[in-house]
mmCIF file as gemmi writes it, N, C-alpha and C atoms, coordinates in Angstrom:
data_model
loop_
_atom_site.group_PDB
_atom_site.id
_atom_site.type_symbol
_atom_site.label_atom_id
_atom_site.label_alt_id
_atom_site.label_comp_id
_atom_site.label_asym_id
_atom_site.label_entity_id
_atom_site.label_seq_id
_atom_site.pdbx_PDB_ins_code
_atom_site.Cartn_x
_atom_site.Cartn_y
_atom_site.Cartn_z
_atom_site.occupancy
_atom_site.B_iso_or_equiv
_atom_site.pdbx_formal_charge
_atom_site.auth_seq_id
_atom_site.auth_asym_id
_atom_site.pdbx_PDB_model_num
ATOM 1 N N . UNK Axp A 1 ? 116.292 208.205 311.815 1 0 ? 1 A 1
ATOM 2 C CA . UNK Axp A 1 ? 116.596 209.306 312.702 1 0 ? 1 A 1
ATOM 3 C C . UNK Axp A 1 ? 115.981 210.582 312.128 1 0 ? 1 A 1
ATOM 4 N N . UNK Axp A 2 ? 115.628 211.148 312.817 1 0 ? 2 A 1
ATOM 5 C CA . UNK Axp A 2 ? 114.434 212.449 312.395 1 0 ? 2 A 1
ATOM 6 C C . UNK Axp A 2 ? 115.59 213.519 312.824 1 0 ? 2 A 1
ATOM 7 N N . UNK Axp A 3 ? 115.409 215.35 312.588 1 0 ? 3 A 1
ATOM 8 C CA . UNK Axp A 3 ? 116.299 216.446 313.053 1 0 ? 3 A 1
ATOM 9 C C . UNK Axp A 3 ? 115.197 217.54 312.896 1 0 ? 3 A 1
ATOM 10 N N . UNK Axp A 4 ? 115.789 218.545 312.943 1 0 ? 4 A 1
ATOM 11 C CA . UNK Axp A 4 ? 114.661 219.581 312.54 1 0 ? 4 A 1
ATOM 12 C C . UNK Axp A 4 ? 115.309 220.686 311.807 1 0 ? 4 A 1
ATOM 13 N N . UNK Axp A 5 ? 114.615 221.28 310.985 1 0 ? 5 A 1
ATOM 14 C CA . UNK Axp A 5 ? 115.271 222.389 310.454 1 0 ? 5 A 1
ATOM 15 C C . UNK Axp A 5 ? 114.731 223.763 310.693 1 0 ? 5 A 1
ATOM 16 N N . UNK Axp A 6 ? 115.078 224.603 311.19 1 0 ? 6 A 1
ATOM 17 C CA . UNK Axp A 6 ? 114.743 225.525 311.774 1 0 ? 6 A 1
ATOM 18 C C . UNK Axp A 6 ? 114.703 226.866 310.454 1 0 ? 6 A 1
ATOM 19 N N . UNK Axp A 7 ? 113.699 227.168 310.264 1 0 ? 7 A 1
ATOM 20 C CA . UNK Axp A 7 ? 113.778 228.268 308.607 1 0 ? 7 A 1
ATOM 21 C C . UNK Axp A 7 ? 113.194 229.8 309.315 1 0 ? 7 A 1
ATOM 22 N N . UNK Axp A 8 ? 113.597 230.547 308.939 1 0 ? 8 A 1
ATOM 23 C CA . UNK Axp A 8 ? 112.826 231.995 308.801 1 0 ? 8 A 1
ATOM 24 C C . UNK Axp A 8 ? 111.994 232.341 307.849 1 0 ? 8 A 1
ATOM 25 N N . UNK Axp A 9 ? 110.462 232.612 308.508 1 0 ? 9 A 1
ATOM 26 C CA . UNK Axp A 9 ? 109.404 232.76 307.447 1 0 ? 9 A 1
ATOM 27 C C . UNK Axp A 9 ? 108.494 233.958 308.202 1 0 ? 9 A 1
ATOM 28 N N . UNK Axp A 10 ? 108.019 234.221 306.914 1 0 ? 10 A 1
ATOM 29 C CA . UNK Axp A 10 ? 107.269 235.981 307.509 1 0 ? 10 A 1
ATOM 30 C C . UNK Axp A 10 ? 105.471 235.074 308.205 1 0 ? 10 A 1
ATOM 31 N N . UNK Axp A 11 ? 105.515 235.484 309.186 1 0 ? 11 A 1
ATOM 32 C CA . UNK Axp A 11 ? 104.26 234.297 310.642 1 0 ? 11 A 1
ATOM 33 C C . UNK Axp A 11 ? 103.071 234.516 309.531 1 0 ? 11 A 1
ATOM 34 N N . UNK Axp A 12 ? 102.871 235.506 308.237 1 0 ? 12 A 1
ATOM 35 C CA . UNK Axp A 12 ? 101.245 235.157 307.681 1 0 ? 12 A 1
ATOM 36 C C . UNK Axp A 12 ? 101.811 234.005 306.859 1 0 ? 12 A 1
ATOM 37 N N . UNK Axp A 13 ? 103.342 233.902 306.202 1 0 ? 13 A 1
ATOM 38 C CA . UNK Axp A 13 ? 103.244 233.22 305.377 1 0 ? 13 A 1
ATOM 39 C C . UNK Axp A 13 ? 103.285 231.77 305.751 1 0 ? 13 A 1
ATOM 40 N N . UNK Axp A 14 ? 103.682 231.214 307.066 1 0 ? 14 A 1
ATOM 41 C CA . UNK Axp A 14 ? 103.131 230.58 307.873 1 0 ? 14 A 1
ATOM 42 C C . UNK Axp A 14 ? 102.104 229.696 308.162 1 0 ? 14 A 1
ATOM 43 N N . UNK Axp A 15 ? 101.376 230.889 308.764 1 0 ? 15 A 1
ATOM 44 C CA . UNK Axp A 15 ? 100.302 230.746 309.183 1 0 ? 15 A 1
ATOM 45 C C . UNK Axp A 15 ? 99.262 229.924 307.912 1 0 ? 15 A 1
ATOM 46 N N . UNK Axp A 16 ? 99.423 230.978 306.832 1 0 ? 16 A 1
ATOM 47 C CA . UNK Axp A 16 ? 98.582 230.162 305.723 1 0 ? 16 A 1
ATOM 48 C C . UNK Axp A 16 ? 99.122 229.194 305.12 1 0 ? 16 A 1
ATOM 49 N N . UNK Axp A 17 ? 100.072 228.766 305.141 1 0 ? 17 A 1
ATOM 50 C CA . UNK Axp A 17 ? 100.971 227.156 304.572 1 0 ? 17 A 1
ATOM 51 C C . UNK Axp A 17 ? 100.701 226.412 305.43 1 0 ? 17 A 1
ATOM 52 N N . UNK Axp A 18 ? 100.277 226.488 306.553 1 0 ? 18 A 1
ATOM 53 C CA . UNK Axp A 18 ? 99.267 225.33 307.586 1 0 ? 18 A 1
ATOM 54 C C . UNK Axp A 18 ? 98.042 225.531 307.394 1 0 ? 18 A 1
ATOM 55 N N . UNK Axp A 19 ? 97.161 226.654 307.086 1 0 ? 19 A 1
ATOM 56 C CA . UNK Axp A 19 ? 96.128 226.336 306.581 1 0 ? 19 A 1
ATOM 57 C C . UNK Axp A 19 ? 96.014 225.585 305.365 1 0 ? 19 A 1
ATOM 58 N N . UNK Axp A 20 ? 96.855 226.222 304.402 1 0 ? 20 A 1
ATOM 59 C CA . UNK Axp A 20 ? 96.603 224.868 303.421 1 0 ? 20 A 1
ATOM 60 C C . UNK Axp A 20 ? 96.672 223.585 303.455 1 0 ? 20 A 1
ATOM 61 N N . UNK Axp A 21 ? 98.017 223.283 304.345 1 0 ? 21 A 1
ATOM 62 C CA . UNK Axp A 21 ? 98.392 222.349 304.807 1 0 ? 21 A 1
ATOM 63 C C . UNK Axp A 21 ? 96.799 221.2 305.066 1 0 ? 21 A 1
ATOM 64 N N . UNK Axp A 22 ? 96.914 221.84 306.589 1 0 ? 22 A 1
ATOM 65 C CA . UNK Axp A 22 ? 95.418 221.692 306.773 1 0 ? 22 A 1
ATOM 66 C C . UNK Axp A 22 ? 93.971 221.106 305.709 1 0 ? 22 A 1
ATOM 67 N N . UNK Axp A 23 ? 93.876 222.096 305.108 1 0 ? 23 A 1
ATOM 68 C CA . UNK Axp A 23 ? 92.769 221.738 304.231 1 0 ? 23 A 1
ATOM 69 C C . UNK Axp A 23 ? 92.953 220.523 302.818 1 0 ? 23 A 1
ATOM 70 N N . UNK Axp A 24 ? 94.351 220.435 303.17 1 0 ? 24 A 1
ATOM 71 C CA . UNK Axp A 24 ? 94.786 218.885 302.804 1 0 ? 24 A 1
ATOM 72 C C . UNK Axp A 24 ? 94.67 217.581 303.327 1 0 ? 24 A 1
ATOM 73 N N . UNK Axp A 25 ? 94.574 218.422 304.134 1 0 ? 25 A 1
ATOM 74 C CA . UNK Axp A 25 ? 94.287 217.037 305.407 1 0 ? 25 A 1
ATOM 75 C C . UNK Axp A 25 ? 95.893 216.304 305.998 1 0 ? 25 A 1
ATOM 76 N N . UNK Axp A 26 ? 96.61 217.44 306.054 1 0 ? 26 A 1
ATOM 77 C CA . UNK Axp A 26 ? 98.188 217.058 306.393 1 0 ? 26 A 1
ATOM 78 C C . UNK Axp A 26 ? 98.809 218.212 307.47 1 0 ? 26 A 1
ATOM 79 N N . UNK Axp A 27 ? 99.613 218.046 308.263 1 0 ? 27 A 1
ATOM 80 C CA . UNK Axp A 27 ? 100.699 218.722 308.772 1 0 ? 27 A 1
ATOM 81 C C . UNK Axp A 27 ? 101.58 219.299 307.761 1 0 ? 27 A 1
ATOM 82 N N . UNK Axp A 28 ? 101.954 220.791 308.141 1 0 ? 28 A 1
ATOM 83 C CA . UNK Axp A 28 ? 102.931 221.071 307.181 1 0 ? 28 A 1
ATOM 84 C C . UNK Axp A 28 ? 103.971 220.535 307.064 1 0 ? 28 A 1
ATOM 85 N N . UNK Axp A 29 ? 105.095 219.747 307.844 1 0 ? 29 A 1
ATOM 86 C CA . UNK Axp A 29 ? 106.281 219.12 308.332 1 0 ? 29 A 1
ATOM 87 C C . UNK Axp A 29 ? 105.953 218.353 307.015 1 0 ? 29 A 1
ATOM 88 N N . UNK Axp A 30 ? 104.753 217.527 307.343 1 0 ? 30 A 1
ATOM 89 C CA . UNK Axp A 30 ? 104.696 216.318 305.848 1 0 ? 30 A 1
ATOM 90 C C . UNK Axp A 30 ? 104.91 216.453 304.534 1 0 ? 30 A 1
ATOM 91 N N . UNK Axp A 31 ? 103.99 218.133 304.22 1 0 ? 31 A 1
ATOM 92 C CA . UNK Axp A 31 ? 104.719 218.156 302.907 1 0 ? 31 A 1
ATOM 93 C C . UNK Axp A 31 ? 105.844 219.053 302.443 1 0 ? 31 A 1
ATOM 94 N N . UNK Axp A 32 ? 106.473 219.775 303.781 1 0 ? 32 A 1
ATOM 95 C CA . UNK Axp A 32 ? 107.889 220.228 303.729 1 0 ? 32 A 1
ATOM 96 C C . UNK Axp A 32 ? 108.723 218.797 303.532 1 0 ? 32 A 1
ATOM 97 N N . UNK Axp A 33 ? 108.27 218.009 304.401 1 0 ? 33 A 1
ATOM 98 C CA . UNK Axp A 33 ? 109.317 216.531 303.884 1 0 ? 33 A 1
ATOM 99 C C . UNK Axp A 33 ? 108.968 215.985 302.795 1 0 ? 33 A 1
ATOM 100 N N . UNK Axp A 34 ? 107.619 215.958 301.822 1 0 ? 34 A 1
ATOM 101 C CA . UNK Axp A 34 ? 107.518 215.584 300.453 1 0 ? 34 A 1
ATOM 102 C C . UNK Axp A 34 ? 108.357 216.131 299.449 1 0 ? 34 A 1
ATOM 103 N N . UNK Axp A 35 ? 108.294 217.672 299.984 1 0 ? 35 A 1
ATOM 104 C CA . UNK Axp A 35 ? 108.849 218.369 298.872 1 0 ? 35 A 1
ATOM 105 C C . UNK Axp A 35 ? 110.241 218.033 298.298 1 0 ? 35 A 1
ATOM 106 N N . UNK Axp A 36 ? 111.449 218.231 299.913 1 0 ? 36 A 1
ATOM 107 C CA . UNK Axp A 36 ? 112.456 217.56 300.118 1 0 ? 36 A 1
ATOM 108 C C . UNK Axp A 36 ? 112.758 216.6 299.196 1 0 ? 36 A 1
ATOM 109 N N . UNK Axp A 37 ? 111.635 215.662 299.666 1 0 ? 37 A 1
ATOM 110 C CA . UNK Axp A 37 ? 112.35 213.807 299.136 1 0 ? 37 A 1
ATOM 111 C C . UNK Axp A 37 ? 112.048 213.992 297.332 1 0 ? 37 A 1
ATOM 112 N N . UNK Axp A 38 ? 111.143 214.792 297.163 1 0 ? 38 A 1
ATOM 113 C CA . UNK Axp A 38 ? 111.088 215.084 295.791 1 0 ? 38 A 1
ATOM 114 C C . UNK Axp A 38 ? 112.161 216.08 295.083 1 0 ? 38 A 1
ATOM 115 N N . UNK Axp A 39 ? 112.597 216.816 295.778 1 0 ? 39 A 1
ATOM 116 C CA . UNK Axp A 39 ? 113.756 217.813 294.876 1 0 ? 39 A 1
ATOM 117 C C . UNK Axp A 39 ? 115.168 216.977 295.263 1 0 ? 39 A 1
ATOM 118 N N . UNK Axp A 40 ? 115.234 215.678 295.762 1 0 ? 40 A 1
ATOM 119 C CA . UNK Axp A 40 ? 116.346 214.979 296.469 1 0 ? 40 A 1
ATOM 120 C C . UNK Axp A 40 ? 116.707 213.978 295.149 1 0 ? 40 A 1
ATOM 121 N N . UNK Axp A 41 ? 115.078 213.782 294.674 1 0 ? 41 A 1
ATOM 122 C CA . UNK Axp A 41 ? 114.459 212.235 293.479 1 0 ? 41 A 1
ATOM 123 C C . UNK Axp A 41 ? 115.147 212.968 292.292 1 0 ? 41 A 1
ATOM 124 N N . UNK Axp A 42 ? 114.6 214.482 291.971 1 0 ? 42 A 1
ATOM 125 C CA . UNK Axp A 42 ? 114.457 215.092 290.54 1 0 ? 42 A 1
ATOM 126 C C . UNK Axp A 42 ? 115.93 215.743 290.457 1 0 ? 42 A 1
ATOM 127 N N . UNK Axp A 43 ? 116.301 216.273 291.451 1 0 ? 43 A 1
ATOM 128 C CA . UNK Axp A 43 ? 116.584 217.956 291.414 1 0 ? 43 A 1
ATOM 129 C C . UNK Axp A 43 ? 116.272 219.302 290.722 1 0 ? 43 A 1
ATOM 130 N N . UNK Axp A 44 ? 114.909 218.749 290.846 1 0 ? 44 A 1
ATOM 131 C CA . UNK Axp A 44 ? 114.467 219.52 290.837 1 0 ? 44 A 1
ATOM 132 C C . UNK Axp A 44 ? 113.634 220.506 291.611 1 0 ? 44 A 1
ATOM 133 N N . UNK Axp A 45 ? 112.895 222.133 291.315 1 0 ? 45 A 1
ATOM 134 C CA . UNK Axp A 45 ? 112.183 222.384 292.608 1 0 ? 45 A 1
ATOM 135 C C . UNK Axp A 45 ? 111.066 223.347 291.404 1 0 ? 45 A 1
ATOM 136 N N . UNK Axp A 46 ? 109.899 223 291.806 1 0 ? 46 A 1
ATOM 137 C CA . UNK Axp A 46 ? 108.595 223.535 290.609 1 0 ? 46 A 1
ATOM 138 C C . UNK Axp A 46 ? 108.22 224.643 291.625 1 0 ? 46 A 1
ATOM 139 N N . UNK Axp A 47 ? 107.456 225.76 291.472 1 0 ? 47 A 1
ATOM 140 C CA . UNK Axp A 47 ? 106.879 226.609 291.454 1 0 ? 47 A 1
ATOM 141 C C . UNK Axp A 47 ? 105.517 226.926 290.736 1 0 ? 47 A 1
ATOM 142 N N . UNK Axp A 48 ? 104.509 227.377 291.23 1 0 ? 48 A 1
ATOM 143 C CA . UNK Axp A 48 ? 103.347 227.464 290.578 1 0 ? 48 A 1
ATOM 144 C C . UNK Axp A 48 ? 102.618 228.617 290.878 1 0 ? 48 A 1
ATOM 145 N N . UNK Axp A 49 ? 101.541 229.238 290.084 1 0 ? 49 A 1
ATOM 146 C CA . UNK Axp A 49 ? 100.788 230.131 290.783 1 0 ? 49 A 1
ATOM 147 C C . UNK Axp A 49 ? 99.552 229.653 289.971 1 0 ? 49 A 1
ATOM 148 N N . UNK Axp A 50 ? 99.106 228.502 290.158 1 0 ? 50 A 1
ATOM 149 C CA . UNK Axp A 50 ? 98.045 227.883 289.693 1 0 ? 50 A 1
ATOM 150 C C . UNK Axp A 50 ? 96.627 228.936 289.709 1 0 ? 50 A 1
ATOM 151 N N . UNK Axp A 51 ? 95.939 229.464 288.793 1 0 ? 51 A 1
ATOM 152 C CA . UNK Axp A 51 ? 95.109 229.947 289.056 1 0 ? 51 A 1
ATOM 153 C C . UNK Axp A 51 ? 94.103 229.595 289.749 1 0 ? 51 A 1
ATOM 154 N N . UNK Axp A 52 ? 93.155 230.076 290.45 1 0 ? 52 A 1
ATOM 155 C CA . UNK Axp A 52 ? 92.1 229.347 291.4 1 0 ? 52 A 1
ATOM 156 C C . UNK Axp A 52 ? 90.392 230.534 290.361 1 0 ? 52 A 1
ATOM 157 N N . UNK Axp A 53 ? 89.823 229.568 289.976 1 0 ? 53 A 1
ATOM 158 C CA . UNK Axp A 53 ? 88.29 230.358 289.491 1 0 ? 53 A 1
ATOM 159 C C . UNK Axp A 53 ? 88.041 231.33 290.733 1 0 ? 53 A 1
ATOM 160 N N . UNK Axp A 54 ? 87.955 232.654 290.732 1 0 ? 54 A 1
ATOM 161 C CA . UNK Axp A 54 ? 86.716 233.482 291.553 1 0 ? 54 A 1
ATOM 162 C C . UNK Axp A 54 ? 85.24 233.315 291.742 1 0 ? 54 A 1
ATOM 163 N N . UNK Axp A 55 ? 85.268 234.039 293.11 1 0 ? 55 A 1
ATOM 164 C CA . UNK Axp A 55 ? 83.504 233.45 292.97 1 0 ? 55 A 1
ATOM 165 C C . UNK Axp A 55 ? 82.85 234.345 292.059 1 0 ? 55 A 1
ATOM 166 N N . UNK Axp A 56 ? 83.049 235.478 291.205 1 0 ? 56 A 1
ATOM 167 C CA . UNK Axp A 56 ? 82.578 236.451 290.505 1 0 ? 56 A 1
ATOM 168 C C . UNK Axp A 56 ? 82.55 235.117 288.952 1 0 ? 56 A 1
ATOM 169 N N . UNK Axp A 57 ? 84.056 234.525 288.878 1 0 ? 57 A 1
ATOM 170 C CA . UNK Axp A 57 ? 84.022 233.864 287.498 1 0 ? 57 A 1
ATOM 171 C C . UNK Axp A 57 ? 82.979 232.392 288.088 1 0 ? 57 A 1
ATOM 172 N N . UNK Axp A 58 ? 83.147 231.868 288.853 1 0 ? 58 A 1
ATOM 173 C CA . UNK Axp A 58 ? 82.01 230.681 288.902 1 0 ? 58 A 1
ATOM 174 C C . UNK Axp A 58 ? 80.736 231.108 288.908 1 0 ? 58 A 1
ATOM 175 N N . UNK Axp A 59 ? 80.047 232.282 289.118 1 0 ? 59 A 1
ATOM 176 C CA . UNK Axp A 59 ? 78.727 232.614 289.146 1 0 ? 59 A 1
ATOM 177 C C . UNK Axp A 59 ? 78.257 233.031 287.577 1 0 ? 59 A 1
ATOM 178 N N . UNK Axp A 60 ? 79.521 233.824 286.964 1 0 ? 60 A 1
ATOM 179 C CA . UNK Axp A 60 ? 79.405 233.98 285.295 1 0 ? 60 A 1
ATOM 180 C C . UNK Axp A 60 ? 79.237 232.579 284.51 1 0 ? 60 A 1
ATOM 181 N N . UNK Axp A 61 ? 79.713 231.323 285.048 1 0 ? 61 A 1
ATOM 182 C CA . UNK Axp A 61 ? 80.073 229.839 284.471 1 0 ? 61 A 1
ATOM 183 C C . UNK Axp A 61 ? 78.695 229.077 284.628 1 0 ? 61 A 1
ATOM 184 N N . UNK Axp A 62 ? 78.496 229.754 285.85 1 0 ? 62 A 1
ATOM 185 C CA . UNK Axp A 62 ? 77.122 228.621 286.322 1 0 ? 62 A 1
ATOM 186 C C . UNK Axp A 62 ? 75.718 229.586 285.377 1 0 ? 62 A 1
ATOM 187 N N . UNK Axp A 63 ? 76.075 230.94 285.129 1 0 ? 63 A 1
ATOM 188 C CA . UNK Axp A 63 ? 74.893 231.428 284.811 1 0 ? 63 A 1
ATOM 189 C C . UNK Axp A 63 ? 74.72 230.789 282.996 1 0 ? 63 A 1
ATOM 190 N N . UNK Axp A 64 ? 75.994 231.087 282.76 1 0 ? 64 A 1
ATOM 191 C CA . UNK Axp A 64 ? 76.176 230.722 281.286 1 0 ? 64 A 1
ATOM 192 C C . UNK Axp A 64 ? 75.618 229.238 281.283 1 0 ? 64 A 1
ATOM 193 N N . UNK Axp A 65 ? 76.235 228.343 282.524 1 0 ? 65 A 1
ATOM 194 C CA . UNK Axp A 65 ? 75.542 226.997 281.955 1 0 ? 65 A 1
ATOM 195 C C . UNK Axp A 65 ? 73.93 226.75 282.171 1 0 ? 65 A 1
ATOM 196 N N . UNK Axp A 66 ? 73.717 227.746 282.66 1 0 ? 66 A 1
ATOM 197 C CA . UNK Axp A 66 ? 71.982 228.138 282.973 1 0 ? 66 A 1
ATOM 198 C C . UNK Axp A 66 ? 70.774 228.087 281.656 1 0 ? 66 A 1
ATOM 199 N N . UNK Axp A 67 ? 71.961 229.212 281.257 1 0 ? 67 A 1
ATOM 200 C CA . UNK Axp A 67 ? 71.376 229.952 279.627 1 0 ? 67 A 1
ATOM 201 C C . UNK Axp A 67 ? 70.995 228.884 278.57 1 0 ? 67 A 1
ATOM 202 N N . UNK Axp A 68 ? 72.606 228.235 278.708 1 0 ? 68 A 1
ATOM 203 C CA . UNK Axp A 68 ? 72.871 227.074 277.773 1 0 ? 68 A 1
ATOM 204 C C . UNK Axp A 68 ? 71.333 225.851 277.906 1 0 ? 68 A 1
ATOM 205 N N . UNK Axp A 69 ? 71.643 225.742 278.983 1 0 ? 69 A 1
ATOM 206 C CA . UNK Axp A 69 ? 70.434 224.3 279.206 1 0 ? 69 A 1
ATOM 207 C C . UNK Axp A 69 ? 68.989 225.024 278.959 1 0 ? 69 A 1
ATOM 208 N N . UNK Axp A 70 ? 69.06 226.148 278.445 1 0 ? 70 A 1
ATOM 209 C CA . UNK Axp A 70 ? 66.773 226.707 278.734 1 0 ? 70 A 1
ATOM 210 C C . UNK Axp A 70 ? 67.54 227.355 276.904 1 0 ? 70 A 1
ATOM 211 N N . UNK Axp A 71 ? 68.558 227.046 276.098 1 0 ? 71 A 1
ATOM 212 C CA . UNK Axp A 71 ? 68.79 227.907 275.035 1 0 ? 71 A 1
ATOM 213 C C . UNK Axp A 71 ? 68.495 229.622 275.052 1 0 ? 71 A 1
ATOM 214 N N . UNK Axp A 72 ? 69.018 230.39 276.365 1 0 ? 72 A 1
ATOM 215 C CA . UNK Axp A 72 ? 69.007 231.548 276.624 1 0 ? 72 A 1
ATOM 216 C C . UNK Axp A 72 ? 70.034 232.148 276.099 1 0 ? 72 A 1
ATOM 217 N N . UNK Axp A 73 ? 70.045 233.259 275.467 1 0 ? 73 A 1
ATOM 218 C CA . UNK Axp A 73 ? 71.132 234.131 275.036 1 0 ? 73 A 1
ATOM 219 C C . UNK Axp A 73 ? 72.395 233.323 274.391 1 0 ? 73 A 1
ATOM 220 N N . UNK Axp A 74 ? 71.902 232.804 273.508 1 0 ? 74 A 1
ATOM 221 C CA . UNK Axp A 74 ? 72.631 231.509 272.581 1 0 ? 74 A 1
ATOM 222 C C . UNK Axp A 74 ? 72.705 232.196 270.713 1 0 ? 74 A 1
ATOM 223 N N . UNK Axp A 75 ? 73.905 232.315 270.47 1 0 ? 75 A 1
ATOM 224 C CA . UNK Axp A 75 ? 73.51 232.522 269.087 1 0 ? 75 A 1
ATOM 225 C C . UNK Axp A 75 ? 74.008 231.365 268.362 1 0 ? 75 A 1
ATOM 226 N N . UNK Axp A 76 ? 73.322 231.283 267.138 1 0 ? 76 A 1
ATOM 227 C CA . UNK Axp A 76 ? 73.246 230.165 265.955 1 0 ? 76 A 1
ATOM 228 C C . UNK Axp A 76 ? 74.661 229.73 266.067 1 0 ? 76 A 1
ATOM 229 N N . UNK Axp A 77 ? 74.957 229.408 265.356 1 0 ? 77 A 1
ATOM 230 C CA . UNK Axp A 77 ? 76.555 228.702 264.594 1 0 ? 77 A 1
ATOM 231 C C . UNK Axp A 77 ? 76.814 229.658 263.303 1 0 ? 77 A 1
ATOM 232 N N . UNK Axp A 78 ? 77.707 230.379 262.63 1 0 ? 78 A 1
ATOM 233 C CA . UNK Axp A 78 ? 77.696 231.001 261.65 1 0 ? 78 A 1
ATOM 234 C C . UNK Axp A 78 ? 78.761 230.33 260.819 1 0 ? 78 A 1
ATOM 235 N N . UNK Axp A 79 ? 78.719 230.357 258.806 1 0 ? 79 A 1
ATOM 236 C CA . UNK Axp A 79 ? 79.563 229.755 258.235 1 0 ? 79 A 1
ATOM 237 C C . UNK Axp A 79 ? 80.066 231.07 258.043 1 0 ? 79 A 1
ATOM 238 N N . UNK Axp A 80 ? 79.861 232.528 257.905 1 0 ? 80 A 1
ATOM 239 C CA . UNK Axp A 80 ? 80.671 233.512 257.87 1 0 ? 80 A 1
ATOM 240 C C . UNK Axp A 80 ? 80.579 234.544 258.182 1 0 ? 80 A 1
ATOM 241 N N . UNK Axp A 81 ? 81.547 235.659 258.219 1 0 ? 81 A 1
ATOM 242 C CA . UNK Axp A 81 ? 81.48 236.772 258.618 1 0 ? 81 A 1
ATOM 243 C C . UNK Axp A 81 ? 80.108 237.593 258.617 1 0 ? 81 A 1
ATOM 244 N N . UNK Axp A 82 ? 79.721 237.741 256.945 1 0 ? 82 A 1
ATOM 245 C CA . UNK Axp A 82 ? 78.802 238.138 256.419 1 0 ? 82 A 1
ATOM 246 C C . UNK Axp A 82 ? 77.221 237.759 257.68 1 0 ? 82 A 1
ATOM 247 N N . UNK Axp A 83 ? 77.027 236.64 257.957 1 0 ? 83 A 1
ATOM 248 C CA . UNK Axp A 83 ? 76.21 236.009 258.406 1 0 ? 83 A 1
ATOM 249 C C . UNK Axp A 83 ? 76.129 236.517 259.479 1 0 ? 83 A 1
ATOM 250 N N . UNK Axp A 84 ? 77.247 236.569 260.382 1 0 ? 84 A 1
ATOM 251 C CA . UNK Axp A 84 ? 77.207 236.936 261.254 1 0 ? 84 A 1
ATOM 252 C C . UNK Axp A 84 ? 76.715 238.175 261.754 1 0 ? 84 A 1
ATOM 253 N N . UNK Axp A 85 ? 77.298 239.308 260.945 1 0 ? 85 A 1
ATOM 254 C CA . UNK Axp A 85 ? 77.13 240.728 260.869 1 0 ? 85 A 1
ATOM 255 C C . UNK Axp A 85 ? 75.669 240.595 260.674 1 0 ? 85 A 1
ATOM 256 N N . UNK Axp A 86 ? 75.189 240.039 259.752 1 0 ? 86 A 1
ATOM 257 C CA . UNK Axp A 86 ? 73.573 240.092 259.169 1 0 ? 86 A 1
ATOM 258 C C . UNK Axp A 86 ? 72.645 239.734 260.525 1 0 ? 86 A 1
ATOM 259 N N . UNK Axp A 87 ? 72.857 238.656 260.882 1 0 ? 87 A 1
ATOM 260 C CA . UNK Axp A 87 ? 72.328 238.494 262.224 1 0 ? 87 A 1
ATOM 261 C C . UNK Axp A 87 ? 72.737 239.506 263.763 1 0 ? 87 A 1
ATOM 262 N N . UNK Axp A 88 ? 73.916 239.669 263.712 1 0 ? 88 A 1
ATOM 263 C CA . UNK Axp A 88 ? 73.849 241.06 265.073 1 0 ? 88 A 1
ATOM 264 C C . UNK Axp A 88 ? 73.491 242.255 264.91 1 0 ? 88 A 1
ATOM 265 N N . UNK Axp A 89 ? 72.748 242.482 263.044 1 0 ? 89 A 1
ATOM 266 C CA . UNK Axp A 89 ? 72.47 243.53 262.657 1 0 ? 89 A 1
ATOM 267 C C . UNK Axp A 89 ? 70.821 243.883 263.106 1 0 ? 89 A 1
ATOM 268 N N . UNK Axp A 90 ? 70.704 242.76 263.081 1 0 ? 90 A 1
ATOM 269 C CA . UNK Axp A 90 ? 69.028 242.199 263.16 1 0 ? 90 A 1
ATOM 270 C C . UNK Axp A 90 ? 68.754 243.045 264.669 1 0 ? 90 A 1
ATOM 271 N N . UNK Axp A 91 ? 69.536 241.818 265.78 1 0 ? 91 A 1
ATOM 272 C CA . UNK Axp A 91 ? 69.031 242.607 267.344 1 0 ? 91 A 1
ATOM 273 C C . UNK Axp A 91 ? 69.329 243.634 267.635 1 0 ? 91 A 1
């Protein structure tokens, strides 16, 4: 037997919990009822604010892995301080 639960939610916050929904490839109902059957299993209820990369930080990632593969803007390996200083003294 199925029911419905009727909630108050602000319509963007909504709106974008079916887009995500969505880009899951699910109805929101489905994983409002996952969540459910999971805080029913645990009792528990998780929260996240998972970070997501920017497109500013993936373009810094991809350039760096750019550099990396042609040995661009790469410095040595250093065993110490000294070394180090000696060499950033250099450029």
């Amino acid at each position: 037997m199925k029911t419905i639960i009727n909630i108050k939610a602000d319509i963007d916050v909504k709106k974008k919990a079916q887009q995500t929904a969505a880009a899951l490839g699910l109805p929101l109902s489905t994983l409002i009822n996952a969540y459910l059957k999971q805080l029913i299993q645990t009792g528990e209820a998780h929260f996240s604010l998972s970070p997501a990369m920017t497109p500013a930080l993936e373009a810094l990632i991809s350039q760096a892995e750019r550099d990396m593969a042609v040995h661009k803007n790469i410095s040595p390996a250093f065993t110490s301080g000294a070394e180090m200083d000696k060499y950033l003294d250099a450029k």
